[in-house]
N, C-alpha and C positions, 0 to 999 in steps of 0.2 A: 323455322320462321324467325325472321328478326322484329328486335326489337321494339321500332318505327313500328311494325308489321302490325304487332300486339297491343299498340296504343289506342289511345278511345282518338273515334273520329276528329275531335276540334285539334289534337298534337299532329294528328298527321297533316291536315289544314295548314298549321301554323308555321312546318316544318318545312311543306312545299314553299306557302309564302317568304320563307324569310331566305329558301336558294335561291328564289328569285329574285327578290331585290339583292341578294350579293350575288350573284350574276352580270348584274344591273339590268334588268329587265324595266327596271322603275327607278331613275334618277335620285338623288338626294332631294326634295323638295317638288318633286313631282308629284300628284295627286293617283293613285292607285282606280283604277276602276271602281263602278258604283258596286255596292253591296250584291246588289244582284246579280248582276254580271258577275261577279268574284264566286257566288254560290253556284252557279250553272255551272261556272267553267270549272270546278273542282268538285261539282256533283253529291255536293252538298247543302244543305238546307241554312238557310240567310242567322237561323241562333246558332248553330254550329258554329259558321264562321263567326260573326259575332266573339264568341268565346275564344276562338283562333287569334282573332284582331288585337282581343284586350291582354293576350300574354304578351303578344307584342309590343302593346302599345306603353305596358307596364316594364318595357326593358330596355324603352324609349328608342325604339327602333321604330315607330311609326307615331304619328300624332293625327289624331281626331278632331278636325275643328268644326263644330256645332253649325249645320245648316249649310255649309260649305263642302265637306268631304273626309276623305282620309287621305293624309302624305308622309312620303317618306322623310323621316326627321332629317334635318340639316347642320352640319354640323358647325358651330361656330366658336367664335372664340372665348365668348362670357362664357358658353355650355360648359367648354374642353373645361376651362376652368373651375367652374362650379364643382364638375360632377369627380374631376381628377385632381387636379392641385391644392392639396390638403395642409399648405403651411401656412400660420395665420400669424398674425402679431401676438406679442405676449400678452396684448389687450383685450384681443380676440377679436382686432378688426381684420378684414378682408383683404387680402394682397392682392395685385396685380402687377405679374413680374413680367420685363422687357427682357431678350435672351439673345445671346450672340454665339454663333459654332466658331469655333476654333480650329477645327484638321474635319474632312472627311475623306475615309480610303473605303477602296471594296476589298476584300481580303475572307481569308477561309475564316468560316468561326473557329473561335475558340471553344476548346472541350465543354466548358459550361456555358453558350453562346449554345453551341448545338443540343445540348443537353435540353435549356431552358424554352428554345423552339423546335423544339421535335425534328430538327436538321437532321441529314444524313450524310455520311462521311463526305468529305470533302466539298461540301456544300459553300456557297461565301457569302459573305453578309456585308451590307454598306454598314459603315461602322462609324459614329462622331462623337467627337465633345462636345459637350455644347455647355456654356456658363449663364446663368439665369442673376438678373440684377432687379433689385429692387432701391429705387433711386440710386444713387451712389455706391452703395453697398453691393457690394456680390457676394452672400449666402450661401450661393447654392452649385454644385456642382454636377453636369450627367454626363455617362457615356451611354451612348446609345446605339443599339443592334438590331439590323433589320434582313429579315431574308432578301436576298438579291431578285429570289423567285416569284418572288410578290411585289417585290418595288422595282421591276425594270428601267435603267433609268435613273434613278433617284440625285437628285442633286438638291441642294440650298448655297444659298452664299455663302460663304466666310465673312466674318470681319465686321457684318454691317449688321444693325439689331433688326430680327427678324419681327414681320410683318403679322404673321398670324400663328394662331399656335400651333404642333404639328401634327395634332390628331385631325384639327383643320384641314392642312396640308395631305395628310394621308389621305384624306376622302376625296377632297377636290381631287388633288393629283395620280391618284393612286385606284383610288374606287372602294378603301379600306374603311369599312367603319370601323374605330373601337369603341365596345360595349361592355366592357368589363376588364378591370384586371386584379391581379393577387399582388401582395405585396406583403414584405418580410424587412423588420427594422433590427437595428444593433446599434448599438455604440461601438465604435471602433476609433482608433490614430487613424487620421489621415495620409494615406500616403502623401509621399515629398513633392510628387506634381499637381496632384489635387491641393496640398495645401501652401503651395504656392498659387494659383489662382486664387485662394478664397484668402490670401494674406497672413495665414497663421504659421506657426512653424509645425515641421513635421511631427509627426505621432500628434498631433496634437486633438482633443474627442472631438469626436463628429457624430452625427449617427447618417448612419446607411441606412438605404432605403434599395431593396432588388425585389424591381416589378418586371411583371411579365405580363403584357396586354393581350386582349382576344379578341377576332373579329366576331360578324354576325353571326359565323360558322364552325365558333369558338374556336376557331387556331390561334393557336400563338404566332402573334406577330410583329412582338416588339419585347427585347430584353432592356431592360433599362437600368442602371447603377447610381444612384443619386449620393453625393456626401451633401451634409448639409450641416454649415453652420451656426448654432441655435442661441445664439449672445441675444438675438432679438425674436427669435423666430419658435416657434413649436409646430407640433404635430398635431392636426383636429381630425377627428374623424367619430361622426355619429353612427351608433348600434340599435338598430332596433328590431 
């Protein structure tokens, strides 16, 4: 017997709903079936799902609006930000950073590229840099890794400052939600090409940031390398 198998009715509810909407069975800001029709077609009782809805809804994979319905959450660009982009001013006000790619290739991953997405040998991944700017200043540096197998296709502009953010982009483009990721910091020198974008000299402290993003389905679907230059800038993140 697996696992699923052994759960109390509202996880297995909640489990089918949520390979449906990454399926896309239900659009990003599509409204979901009524209640009752959700409890027939899964032959389950309307507080069952109820209970199903609200892990979902607590993992903002779906949103509830009062007298209206239930939709799939949408993802946008203030969200991406809120809920991901954790550098704030030394003030502790709110950044909003404009970002521009520099190279993208499709290429095999790297040993820890495959490592950090569950890749298999000889796997390849769209692979970019991309330099994040807050007015004037450029702080911040990423490379960024994406399975080939999930982003067929994949392309952004070079050169010109992108338009929305790319967990945005993932979903519209792609059908990817992300819903979570880990992330791991350091102080390190920066290397010589990273810190020539961010204007410093080499070795010179950074700290790094290696995230690795999850869809609805928790796969790994994004490795991410950030240096980031902290003259102005820090790290916020709330624990509760």
């Amino acid at each position: 017997m697996t696992t699923l198998a052994r759960a109390p009715l509202y996880a297995r509810a909640e489990q089918e709903l949520r390979a449906r909407i990454a399926a896309g069975e239900w659009k990003p800001g599509e409204a979901l079936p009524t209640e009752g029709a959700l409890a027939a077609q899964l032959g389950i009782s309307q507080g069952t799902l109820r209970r199903a809805l609200g892990v979902l809804e607590a993992q903002r994979l779906i949103e509830r609006r009062q007298g209206i319905g239930t939709y799939v959450t949408q993802a946008t660009s203030e969200r991406a930000l809120f809920h991901f982009f954790r550098a704030e001013a030394l003030d502790g006000g709110r950044l909003t950073p404009t970002s521009r790619l520099h190279r993208l290739e499709r290429a095999p991953a790297t040993p820890d590229e495959a490592r950090a997405l569950a890749l298999p040998r000889r796997a390849r991944v769209h692979r970019f840099t991309r330099q994040r700017f807050l007015g004037r200043s450029s702080p911040i540096v990423e490379e960024i890794a994406l399975p080939e197998a999930l982003f067929p296709g994949f392309t952004l502009p070079i050169g010109v400052e992108l338009s929305d953010e790319l967990y945005v982009h993932y979903q519209r483009h792609h059908g990817i939600t992300v819903m979570r990721v880990t992330e791991k910091l350091a102080a390190i020198g920066a290397p010589a090409d990273v810190a020539a974008l961010l204007g410093l000299a080499a070795d010179a402290p950074v700290m790094h940031i290696a995230r690795v993003a999850y869809d609805v389905m928790d796969r790994p679907v994004e490795r991410r390398l950030s240096w980031i230059e902290t003259g102005a800038l820090r790290y916020a993140i709330e624990l509760r």
